[in-house]
C-alpha positions in Angstrom: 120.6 135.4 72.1 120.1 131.7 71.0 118.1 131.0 73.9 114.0 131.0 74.4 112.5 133.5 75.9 112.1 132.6 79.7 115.5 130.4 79.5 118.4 131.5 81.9 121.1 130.0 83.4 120.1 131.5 86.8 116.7 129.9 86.5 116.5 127.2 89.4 115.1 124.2 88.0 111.4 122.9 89.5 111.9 119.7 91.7 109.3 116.8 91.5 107.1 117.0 94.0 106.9 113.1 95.3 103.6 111.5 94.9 103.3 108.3 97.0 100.7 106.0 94.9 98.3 103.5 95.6 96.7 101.6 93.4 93.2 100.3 93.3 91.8 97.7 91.7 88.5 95.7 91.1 86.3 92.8 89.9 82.9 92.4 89.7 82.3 89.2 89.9 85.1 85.8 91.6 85.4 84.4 88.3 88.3 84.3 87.0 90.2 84.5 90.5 91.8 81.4 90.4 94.2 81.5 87.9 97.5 82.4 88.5 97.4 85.6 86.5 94.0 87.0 86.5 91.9 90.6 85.7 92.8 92.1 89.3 96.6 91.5 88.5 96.6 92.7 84.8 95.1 96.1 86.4 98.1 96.5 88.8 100.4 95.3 86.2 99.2 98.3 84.1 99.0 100.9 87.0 102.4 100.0 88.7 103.5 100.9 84.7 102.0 103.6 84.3 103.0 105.0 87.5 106.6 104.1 86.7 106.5 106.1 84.1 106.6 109.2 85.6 109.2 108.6 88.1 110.6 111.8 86.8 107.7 113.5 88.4 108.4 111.7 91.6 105.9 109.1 91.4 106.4 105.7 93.4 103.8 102.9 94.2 102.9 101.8 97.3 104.0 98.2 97.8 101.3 97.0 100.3 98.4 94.9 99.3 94.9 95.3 100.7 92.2 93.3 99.6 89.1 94.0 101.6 87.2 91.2 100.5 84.6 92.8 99.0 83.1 92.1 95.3 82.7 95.1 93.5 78.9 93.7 92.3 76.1 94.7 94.5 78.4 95.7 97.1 77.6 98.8 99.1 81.3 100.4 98.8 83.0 103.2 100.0 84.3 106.0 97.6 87.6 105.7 96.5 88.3 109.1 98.4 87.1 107.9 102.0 89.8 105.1 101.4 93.0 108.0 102.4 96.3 106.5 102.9 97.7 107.7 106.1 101.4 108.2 106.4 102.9 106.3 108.9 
């Protein structure tokens, strides 16, 4: 009687559904680049956290690099979503 409606002890619990991430990142212009810690690697640094943080949902970060060596600035880019990660 203590319980909340919808609660049971027959009710399966939901599993997280695994979401493999990949993170994308960019700069608009090559200054900056050469220091050891620099814009492109403060947005991973953030994503990677953010994306850690709901491991309980089944999140996990990709661990390969890409850089296509393109600057984001005047660039004629793709859209992110033409960019699909293939499983291997």
């Amino acid at each position: 009687m203590g319980r909340a409606m919808g609660e049971s002890d027959k009710t399966p619990r939901r599993s997280a559904k695994k979401a493999r991430c990949a993170i994308y990142t960019r700069k608009s212009s090559e200054e900056g680049l050469e220091q050891a810690f620099n814009s492109l690697d403060a947005q991973r640094e953030a994503c990677a956290a953010f994306i850690l943080s709901q491991k309980h949902e089944g999140w996990t970060v990709l661990p390969t690099l890409y850089d296509d060596g393109v600057r984001s600035c005047g660039a004629r880019r793709w859209s992110f979503s033409s960019r699909r990660l293939r499983r291997r």
